[in-house]
N, C-alpha and C positions, 0 to 999 in steps of 0.2 A: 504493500500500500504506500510505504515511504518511498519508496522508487521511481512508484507511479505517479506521485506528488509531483519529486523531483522532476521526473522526464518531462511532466505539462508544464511546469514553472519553465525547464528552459526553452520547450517549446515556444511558450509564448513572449520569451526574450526576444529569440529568435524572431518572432513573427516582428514585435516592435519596432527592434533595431532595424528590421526590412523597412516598415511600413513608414520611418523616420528617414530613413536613406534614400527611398524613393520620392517622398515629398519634394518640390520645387522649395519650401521655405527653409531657411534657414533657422533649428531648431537648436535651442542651447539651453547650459544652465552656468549661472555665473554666481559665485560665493562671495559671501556677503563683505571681502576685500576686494572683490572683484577678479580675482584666480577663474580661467575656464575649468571647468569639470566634465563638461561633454559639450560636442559639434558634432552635427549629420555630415554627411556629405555636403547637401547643399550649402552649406555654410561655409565649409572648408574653401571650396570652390568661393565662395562671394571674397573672403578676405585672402584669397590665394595663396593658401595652406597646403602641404604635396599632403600632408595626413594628420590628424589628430595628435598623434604621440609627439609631433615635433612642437604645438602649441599646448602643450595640456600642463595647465598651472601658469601659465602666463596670463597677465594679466587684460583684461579685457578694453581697458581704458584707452593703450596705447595705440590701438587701430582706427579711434572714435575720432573724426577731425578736428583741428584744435578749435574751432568757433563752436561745436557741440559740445567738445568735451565735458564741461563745468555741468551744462544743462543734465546729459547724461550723467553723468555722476549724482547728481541730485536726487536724478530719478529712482534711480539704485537703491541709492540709502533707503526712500521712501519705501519703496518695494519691498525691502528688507525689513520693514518696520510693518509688513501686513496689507501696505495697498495693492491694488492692481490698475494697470496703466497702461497708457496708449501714446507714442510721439515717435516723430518723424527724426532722422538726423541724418550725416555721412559720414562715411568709411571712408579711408584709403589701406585700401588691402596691401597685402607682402610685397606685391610688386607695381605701389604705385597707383595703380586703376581706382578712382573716386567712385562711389556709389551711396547712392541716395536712398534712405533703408525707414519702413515704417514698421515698425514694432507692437506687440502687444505685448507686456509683461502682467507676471500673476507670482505671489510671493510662492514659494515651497519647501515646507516642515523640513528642517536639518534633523529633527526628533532630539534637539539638545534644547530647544526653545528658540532656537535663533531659526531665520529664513535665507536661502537662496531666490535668487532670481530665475523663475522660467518663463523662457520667451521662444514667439513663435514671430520672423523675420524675414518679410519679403524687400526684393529689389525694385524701389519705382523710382529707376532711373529716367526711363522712357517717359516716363505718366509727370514724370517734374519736369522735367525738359519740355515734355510738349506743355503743361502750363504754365511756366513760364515764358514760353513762346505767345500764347496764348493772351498772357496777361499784356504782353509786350504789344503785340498789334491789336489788342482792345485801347493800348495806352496810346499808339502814336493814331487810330481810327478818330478819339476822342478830342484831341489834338486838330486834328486834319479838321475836323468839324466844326471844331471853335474856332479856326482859325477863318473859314469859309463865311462861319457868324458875321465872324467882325467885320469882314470885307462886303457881307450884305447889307451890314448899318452900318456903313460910312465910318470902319473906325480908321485910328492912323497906319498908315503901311508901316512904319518901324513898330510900334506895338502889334500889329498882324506878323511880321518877319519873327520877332523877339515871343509868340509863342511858337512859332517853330523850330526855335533854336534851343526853344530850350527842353521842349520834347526830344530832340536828338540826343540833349547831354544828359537826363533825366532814363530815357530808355536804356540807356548803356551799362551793361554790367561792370563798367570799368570808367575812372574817373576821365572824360573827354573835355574840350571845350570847343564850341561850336560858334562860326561867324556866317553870316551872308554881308560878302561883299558888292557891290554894283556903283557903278555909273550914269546919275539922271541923264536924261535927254539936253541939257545944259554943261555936260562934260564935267558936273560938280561929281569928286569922289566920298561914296557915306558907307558904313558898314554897319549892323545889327548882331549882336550877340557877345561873348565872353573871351573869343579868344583875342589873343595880342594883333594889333597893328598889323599888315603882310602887304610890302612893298607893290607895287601896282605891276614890275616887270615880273615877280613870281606868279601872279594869277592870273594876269591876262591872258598869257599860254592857253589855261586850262578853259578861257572865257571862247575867247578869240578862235579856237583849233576845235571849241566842244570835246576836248578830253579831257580824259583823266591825268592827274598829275599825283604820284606817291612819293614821299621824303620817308623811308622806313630808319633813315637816323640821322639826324638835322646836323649833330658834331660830324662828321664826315662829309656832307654834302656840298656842293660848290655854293654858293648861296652867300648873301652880301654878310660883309662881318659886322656889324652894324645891328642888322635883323636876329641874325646868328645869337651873339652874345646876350641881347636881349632877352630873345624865346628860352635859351639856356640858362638864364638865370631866374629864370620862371620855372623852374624843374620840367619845361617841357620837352620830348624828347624826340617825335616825330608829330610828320602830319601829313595830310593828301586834302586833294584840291578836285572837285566834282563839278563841272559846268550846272546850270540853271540856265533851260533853253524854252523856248514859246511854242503853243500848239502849230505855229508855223517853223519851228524850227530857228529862231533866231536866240543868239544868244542873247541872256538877259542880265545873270548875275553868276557869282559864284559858290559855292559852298566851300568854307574851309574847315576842315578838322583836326584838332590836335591832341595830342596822347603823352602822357606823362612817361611812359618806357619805350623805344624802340622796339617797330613793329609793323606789321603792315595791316588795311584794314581788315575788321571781322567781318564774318559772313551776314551778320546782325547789322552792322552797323551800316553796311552796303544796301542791304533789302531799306533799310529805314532810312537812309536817303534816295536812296532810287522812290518812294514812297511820297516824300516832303519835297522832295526837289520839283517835282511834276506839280505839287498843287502850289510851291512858291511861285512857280513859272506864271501859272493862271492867276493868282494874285497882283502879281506884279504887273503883269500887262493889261488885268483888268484895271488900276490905279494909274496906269499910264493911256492907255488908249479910251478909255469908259469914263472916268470918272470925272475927267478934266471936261465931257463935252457934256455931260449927262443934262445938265439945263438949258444946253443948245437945240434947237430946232433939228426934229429927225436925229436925236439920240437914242431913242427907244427900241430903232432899229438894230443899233450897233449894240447896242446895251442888252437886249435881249440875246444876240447872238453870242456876246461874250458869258451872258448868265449862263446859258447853256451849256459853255463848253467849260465853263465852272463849276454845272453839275454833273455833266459827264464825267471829270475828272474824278469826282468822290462818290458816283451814282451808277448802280447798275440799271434803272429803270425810271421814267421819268415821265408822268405824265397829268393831266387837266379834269378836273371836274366839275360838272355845273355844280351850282350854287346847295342846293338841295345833298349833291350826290347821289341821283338816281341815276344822272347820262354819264357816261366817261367819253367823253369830247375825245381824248387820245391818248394813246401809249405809247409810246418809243422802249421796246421790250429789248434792243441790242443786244440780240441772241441767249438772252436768257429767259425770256417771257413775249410770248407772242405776240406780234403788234396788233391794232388793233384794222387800221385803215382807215375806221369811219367810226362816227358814235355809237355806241352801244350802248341798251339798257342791262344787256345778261351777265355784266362785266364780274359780279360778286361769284355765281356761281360756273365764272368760265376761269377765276383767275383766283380765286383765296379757296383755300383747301377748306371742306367741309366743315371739319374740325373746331376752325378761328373764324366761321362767321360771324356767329353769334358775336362773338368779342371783338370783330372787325365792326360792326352795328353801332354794337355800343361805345368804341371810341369814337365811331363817326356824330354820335349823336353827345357825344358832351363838348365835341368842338365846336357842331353848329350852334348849341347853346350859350356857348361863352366866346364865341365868334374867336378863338384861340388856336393853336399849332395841332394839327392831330400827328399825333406818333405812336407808333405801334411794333411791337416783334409778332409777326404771323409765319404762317406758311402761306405757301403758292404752291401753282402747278405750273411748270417750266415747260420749254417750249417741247421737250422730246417725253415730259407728260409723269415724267417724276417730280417726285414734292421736294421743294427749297423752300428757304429760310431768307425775310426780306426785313431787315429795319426800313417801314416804312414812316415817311414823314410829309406832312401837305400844310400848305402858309394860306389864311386865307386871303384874297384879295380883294380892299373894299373903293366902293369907290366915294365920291363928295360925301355922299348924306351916309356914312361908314355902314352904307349893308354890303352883304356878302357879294361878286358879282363872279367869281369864278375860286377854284382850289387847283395851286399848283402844287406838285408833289413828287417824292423823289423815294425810291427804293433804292438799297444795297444790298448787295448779297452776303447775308450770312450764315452759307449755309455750311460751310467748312470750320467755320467758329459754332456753331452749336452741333453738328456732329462731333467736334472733338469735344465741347461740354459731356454730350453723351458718350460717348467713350469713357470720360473720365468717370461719368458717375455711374458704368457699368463695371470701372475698372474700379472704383470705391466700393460698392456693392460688394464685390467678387473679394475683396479685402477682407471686409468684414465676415463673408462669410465665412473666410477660410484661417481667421485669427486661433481662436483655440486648437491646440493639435495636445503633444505630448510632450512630455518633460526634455528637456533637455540638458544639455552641459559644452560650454562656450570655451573654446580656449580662443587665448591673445597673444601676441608678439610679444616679445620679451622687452624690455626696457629704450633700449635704442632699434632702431628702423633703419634701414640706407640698400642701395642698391647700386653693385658694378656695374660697367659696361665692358667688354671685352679687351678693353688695354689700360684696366683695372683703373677706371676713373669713378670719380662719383657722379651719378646721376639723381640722388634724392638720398634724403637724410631729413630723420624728423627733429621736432624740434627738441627734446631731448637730447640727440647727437650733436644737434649745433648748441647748446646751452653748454653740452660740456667742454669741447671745443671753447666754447667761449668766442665764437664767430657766427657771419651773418649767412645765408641762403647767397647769394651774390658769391661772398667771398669764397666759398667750399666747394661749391657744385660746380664740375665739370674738372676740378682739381683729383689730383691721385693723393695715395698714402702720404706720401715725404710730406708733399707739400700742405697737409690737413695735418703736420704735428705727428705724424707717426713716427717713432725712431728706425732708422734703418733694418735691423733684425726682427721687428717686427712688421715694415710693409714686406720684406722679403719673404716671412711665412706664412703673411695673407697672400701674397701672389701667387705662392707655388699650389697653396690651396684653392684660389679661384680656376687655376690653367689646371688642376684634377677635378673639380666639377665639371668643368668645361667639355674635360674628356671622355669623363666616366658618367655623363648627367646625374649623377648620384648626389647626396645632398653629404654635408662633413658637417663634423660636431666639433669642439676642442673646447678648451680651456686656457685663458693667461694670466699673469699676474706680474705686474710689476709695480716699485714704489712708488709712491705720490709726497711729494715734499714736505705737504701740510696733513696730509688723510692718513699718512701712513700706507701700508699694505694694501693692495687693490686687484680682486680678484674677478674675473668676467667667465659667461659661460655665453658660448655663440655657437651661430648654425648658418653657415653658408647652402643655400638652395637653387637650383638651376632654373631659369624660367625660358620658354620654349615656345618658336613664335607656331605657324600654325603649319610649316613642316617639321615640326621634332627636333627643331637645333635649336642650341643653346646661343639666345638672344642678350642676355644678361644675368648675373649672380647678384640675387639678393639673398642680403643677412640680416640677424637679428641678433642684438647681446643684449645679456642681462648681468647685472650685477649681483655677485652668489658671497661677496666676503662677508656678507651678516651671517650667511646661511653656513658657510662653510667654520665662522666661529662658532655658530651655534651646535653643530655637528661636533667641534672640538670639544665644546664645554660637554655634550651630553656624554661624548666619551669619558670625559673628566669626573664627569659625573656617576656614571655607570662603575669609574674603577674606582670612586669613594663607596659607592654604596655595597659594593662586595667586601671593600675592607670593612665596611660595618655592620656586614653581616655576619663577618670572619672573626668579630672582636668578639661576637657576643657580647656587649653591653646592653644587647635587647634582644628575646625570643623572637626568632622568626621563622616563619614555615610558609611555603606555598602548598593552594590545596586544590582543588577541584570541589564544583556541589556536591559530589556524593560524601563527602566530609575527608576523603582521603589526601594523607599529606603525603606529598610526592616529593618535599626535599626541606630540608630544616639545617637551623644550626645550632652547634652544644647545648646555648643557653635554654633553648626550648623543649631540647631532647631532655633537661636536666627539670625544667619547670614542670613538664607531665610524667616524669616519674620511668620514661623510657629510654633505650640507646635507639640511634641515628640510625641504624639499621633493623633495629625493632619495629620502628617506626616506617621506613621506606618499605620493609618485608609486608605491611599492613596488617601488624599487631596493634596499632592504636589509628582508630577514628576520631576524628574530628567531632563529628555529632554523637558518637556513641561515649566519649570523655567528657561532656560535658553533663552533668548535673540538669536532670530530665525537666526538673522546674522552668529551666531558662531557654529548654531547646527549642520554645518558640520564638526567641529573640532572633536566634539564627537564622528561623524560617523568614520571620520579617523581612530581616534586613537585607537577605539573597535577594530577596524578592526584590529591593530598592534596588539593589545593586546591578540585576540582571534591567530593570524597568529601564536603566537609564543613569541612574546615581551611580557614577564610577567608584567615590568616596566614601562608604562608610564612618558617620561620624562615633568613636571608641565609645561603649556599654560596659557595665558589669556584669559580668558572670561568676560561677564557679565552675571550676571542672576538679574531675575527680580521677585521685591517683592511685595505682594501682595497688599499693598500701593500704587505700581503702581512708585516707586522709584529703579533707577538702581544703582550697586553694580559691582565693576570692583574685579574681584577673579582671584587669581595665583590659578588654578587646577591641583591636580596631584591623580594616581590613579595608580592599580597593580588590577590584576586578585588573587584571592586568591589560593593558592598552589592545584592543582589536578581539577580546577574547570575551564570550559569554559564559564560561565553564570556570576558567582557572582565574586562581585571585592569591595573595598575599595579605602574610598576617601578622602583626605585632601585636604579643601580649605585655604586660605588665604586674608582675606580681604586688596585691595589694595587700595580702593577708594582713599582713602588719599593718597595715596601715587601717584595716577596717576594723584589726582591734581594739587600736588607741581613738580612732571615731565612735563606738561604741561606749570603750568609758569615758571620755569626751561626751558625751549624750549624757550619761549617769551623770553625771558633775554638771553638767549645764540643767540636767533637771534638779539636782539636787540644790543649785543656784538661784533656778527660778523660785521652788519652793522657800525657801528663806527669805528673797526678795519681796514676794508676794507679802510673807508676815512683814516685813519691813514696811511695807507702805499701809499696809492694814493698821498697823502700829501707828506709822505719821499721821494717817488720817483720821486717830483716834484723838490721837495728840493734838492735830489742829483743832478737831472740834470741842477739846476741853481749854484751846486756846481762846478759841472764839467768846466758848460760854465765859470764860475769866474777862476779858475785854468789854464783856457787856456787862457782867455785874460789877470789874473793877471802876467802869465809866457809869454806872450809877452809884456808886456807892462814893467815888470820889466829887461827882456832882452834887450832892447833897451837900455836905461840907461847907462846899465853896459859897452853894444857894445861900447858907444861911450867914458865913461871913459875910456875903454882899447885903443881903437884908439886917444884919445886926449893925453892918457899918452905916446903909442910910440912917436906923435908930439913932447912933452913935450921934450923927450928921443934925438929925432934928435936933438934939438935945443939948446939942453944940452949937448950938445957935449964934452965941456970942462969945462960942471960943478965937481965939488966935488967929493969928494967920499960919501960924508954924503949926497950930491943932488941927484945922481943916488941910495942910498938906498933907498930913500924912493920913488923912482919913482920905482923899482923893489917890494916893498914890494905893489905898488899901482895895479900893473899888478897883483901880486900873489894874491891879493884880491879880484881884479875882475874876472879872471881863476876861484877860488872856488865860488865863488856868482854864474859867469855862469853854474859851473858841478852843484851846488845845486837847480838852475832853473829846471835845465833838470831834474833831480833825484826827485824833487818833482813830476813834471808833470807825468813824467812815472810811479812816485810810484799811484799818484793818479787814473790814468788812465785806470790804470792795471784793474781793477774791471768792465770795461766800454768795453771794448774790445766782443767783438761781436763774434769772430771768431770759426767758430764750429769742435769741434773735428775731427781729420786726420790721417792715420800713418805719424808719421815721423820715417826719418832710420836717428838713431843717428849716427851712421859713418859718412854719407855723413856731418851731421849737424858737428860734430866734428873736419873735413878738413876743411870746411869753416872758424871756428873761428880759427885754427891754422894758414890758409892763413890770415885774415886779423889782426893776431899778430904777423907775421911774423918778423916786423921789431924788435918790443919789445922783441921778444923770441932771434934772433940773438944778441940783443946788451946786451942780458943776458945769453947768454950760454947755455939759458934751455935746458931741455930733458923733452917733454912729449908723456909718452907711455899710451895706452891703447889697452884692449881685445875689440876683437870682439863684438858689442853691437846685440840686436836683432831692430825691430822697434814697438815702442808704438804708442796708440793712443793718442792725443795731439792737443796741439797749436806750430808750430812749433816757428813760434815768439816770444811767450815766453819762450820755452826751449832753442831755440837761450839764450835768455838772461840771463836765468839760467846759463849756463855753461859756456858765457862768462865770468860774471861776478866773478865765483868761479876761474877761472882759472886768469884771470887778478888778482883776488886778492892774489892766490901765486905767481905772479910774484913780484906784489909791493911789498908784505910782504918776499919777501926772507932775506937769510943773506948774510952779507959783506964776510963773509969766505970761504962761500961753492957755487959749482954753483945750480943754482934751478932744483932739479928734481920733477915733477909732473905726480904719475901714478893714468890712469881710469878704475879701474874692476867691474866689474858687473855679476850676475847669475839672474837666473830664477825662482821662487819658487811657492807654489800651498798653499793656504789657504781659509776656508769655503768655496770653489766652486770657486774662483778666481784666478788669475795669477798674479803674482805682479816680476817687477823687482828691485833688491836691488843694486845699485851704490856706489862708496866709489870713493871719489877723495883725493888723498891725496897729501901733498909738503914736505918739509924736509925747509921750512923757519924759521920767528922766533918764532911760536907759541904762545901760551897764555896761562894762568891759567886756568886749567878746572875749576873753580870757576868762570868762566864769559861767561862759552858755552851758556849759554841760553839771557845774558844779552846783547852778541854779533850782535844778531839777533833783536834787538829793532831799534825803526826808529832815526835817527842820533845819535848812539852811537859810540865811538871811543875809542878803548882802547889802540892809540900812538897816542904823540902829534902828529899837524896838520904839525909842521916845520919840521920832518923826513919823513911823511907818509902822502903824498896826498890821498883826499878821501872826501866823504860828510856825513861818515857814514849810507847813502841810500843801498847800495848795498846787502849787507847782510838780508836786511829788505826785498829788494824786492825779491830775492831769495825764502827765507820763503813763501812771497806773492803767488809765481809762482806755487811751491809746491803745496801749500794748496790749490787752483784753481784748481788741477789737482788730489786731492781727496788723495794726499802721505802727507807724512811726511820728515822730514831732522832735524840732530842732528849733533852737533858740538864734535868733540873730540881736546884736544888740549897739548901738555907742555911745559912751556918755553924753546924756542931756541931749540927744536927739531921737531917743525913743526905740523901741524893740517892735523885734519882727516873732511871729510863732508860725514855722510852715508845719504842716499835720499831712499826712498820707493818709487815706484809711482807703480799703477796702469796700466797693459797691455791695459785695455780700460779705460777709462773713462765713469761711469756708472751713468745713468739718471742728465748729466751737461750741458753746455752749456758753453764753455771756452769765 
């Protein structure tokens, strides 16, 4: 049954890899550095590969053209991150040849969590070329039109010339500058367009003879020094010179063109003056022979004649209809739609395809309504009765009282531009339908690019080759070894290896390395391959290098690494065994032979199991973890176990283990013996329980102790207020009775009151400070506003009899105790009133904001006074329990206040800091907390 699995599995490899090789597309897969891992055939072929194994693991990027590159890279990453994707870009394959590539990618499961790229990649070289051709004569059509415009409403000839010149520069794949030179009929000399000045004996030639004149490199050419130097230091580098002649054949003007590189003209660039040259011609001698008489007696004749053969020039079909559009007065079908002879009414269904009547109808009828241009794209039927494609267009013509009195009109053929539309949007179609295929895997050229020619010159080098060169495209190409920096023993054994390609068409592989001054060591791996024109002989040698010195340290280090990891297997400092899932150890060393209780050969004989030593409790760990290990987790993070010795003695091990690289069965393993170690964790646990338990009476103890602390504070502060109660009340007696004592017997009865006053506020300011802690009350909002009116209300009388002014911002509301922030804010505000100054009246303002830190909400407070301040060298000392920094006889106080403030704060999980300066008054900023988190106020 296993067999039979297998044989179908490769069967339909088999079938795959056919049904991938046969495809026209280009089918890959590229990892997510961009390394190929698979190319079809077809692909090999696009990027001009002799086979797979010579790009597999090169990188993909390098054959992407450099103006795509970035974009494509982009794309990648994305793809690698789970998108699927669609974009067009170019190649230059191994030997050269550009190609224009649209792609469909789709990510695909590396099964480690990461993605590759698979993509399905056809060539539309053809389908781009032809729309961009496409695009090109829609662009110089639109041109030719506008230009026809302006010449029918009277605009200037140099703005009618100047947009034709600049359609020519415009349409050019390549940076050109474009002139029309001519001579009025006044012998005055004028030109329209961009390029430079061109002496009048250089163009007349081309005027005067009706030929062509080509300068393919202006530095070489006999031509005035003067002009020369000029055009030369304009970077330009050639030009050619195209007569501008009249439907009679007379010369008119010239066209000149110029090109930044030595060259001769493109095929493009001929068709699209052969194009513009014909309708400048009918311009210009419309502006010369028409225009000038047009309001002269019997101009309408000449005018008329010249309109026509100005719609000739941009018009396949040309003809009249009455007013209405029922009669066609006439057609002039010049061989591509049948004339007419005489008026016709049958004209719609002798002449527009079935299809576009209806829509021929209804443009006719929104023209005669708005008495405006009709224009239309239809079909026709042509004169041998096939359907074509007509931009039609008709002007109406009104007379005095502006009604309709006739429609002139003009058709062009375009039926070779929307066949090739259709072409394209079958060849779009055919795209799509054929995007999704099968996985793939993409190799790329190696790091540098370049290609010989036969007497081992260069003919292309990418820009990586010239980067490291450190040279330009100009300066490399067409140059040999020597002369590109190679040192002589090295072009000498690329030449002898290009002249055995040559020989053998076989491809060579090598390797070099020589020093780099600043890099050090530099090591390359390259592949010279033969390419072969379309008899089988070798036309050229292209190569590829890649730079291998990471790879080749890295290869050093694993060795390096591979012969530490045997001596630390050798050392035995740590048990180690390799095993297989069936639990069997296939190879171990002393330390572990020693840890289970077996010899090394006991063990490899398969007297000791893996899962059959271990202590049956935990032998689902095992299962687990294989299981992780096989899923995908190479790593095993270390468990404890037991296993068990053959002594019949148990052994507590930290186990850890890895599958070894490419293998599902066999893994490696490090124990640890912890016995010892789980001992002393053990009574480690007794003594930490034994720890807790004692601590726990310890606080049970403190909190027995607090609350007989409490209860003593509360009866001590009644029992010591009584006392005091009645010294104050025995000294006013004292006071009546003494009516007419002394002055030295009433001081000391006042100084008796003032002492019992402070003993009472310090009763209370103990109680409260102690108390504070005891306070049960569970977190609330409170809204400090409201909280705020209240203390102003019951300081009402003290704020009057002191002048204050206290302002504050709108507060939000915290969560809290309100009781105590009651006493908070009392207590800070009462203390700028005692503490103000004799000179100024007391102002005290409250601001506050809102702020957000690690996930919380905190408000920030600042109360401030303009009293008598303090050293900021005592902000912190202020805040201690009975501290005073004015005597007792200016500044009543117990020194508690400040203390309990701090108190109140820190219950409520904020902070508070003093700022202060002599006689200019204190700052108090408060933090607190919008909730109070995990407290109990």
């Amino acid at each position: 049954m296993q067999r039979d699995s297998s044989e179908l599995i490769k069967t339909s490899d088999v079938r795959l890899r056919a049904i991938m090789d046969a495809t026209p597309e280009c089918i890959k897969i590229v990892a997510p550095d961009g390394s190929l891992t698979f190319m079809n055939q077809a692909g090999l072929i696009m990027v001009e590969a002799p086979s797979f194994t010579k790009i597999e693991g090169a990188s993909i990027f390098d054959v992407i053209a450099p103006d795509y590159r970035a974009h494509w890279i982009e794309h990648h990453d994305r793809i690698c991150k789970g998108e699927s994707l669609n974009w067009q870009f170019e190649i230059i394959g191994l030997g050269g040849t550009r190609r224009f590539m649209e792609t469909h990618a789709v990510p695909l499961p590396n099964g480690d969590g990461t993605f590759s790229q698979l993509a399905v990649t056809r060539d539309i070289t053809q389908r781009k070329l032809a729309e961009d051709a496409l695009k090109r004569n829609e662009f110089l059509l639109k041109a030719q039109n506008r230009a026809l415009e302006l010449t029918m409403h009277d605009g200037e000839l140099l703005h009618v010339l100047h947009v034709i010149t600049s359609a020519i520069e415009q349409h050019a794949t390549h940076r050109i500058f474009a002139s029309i030179l001519m001579i009025d009929k006044e012998g005055n000399y004028f030109s329209e367009g961009s390029a430079p000045e061109v002496p009048r004996t250089i163009w007349e030639k081309s005027a005067s003879e009706k030929v062509e004149v080509v300068v393919p490199d202006i530095e070489y050419a006999p031509l005035p020094v003067d002009f020369k130097n000029n055009v030369l230091a304009r970077g330009l580098k050639a030009c050619w010179f195209a007569p501008i002649v009249s439907t009679q054949s007379i010369s008119l003007a010239t066209f000149a063109i110029f090109y930044t590189q030595p060259q001769h003209p493109t095929a493009e660039d001929r068709r699209a003056i052969e194009l513009l040259s014909h309708t400048a011609g009918i311009i210009i001698e419309w502006f010369r022979e028409v225009k000038e008489r047009r309001q002269a007696e019997g101009a309408l004749q000449a005018s008329d004649q010249h309109l026509r053969a100005l719609i000739r020039a941009s018009s396949n079909v040309i003809y009249r209809m009455s007013p209405d559009w029922l009669e066609m007065r006439t057609l002039d079908g010049q061989n591509f739609m049948e004339d007419t002879g005489r008026p016709i009414r049958d004209w719609l269904s002798k002449y527009i395809h079935p299809t576009d009547q209806s829509r021929v109808l209804e443009g006719i009828r929104k023209a005669i309504d708005t008495k405006s241009v009709f224009q239309l794209e239809h079909q026709v039927l042509q004169v041998d009765g096939s359907v074509g494609w007509v931009f039609s267009r008709a002007i109406p013509i009104l007379n005095e009282h502006h009604e309709i009195v006739e429609w002139y009109g003009t058709a062009s053929d375009i039926t070779e531009r929307k066949q090739t539309e259709e072409a394209l949007r079958v060849a779009k179609d055919e795209a799509e339908k054929r995007k999704r295929l099968y996985e793939t895997i993409t190799g790329s050229t190696p790091d540098l690019i370049y290609v010989f020619d036969l007497q081992y010159r260069f003919t292309y080098a990418n820009d990586a080759l010239l980067k490291m060169w450190s040279s330009t495209w100009e300066k490399s190409i067409g140059k040999g070894l020597l002369e590109n920096g190679y040192e002589p023993w090295h072009a000498e054994m690329h030449e002898r290896e290009i002249d055995q390609v040559v020989a053998t068409q076989k491809p060579i592989r090598g390797e070099v390395s020589f020093p780099h001054a600043t890099l050090g060591r530099r090591i390359y791996d390259y592949i010279f391959v033969p390419v072969l024109d379309n008899h089988g002989n070798v036309e050229a040698v292209a190569g590829t290098t890649r730079y291998i010195t990471d790879l080749k340290i890295t290869e050093k280090a694993l060795k390096e690494s591979e012969a530490k990891f045997r001596r630390f297997y050798e050392s035995n400092m740590l048990p180690i065994a390799f095993w297989n899932l069936n639990g069997k150890v296939y190879e171990c060393n002393d330390a572990f032979a020693d840890l289970v209780g077996y010899t090394q050969q006991e063990i490899i004989d398969g007297h000791y199991n893996w899962m059959n030593g271990t202590v049956p409790e935990y032998i689902h760990l095992h299962h687990e973890n294989v299981k992780k290990a096989v899923a995908g987790k190479m790593f095993i993070e270390p468990y404890e176990i037991e296993l068990l010795r053959p002594d019949g003695n148990r052994i507590h091990v930290l186990a850890g283990y890895a599958l070894l690289e490419g293998s599902k069965e066999n893994g490696v393993a490090f124990l640890t013996d912890i016995t010892i170690q789980k001992s002393l964790m053990t009574a480690l646990e007794l003594r930490v329980a034994e720890r807790t338990k004692e601590l726990n009476e310890a606080n049970f103890a403190l909190k027995q102790s607090n609350e007989d602390l409490l209860q003593f504070a509360h009866v001590a502060s009644h029992d010591l207020k009584e006392p005091v109660r009645k010294i104050k009340t025995f000294a006013y007696r004292l006071e009546g009775e003494l009516s007419d004592a002394n002055d030295k017997a009433k001081s000391y009865i006042d100084k008796i009151l003032s002492s019992a006053s402070r003993m009472a506020a310090m009763i209370e300011g103990v109680l409260s400070y102690s108390t504070i802690n005891a306070s049960a009350e569970m977190s609330g909002e409170v809204d400090l506003n409201t909280l705020l009116q209240d203390i102003q209300s019951d300081l009402e009388v003290v704020v009057e009899h002191k002048q204050a002014t206290i302002t504050s911002v709108d507060l939000p509301a915290i969560q809290g105790s309100r009781f105590l922030l009651y006493q908070l804010f009392l207590n800070l505000i009462n203390n700028a009133l005692k503490f103000s100054r004799s000179d100024a009246l007391p102002r005290i303002n409250i601001d506050g904001n809102v702020t957000e830190k690690a996930g919380k909400k905190y408000l920030h407070l600042t109360i401030e006074d303009n009293g008598i301040g303090f050293e900021q060298a005592n902000a912190e000392r202020i805040f201690d329990t009975f501290s005073r920094l004015n005597p007792k006889d200016k500044f009543e106080g117990t020194g508690l206040g400040l203390a309990l403030c701090k108190k109140i704060v820190q219950r409520h999980n904020g902070t508070i800091t003093a700022f202060g300066e002599k006689d200019k008054g204190a700052k108090f900023a408060i933090e607190l907390p919008m909730e109070v988190y995990h407290t109990v106020l």
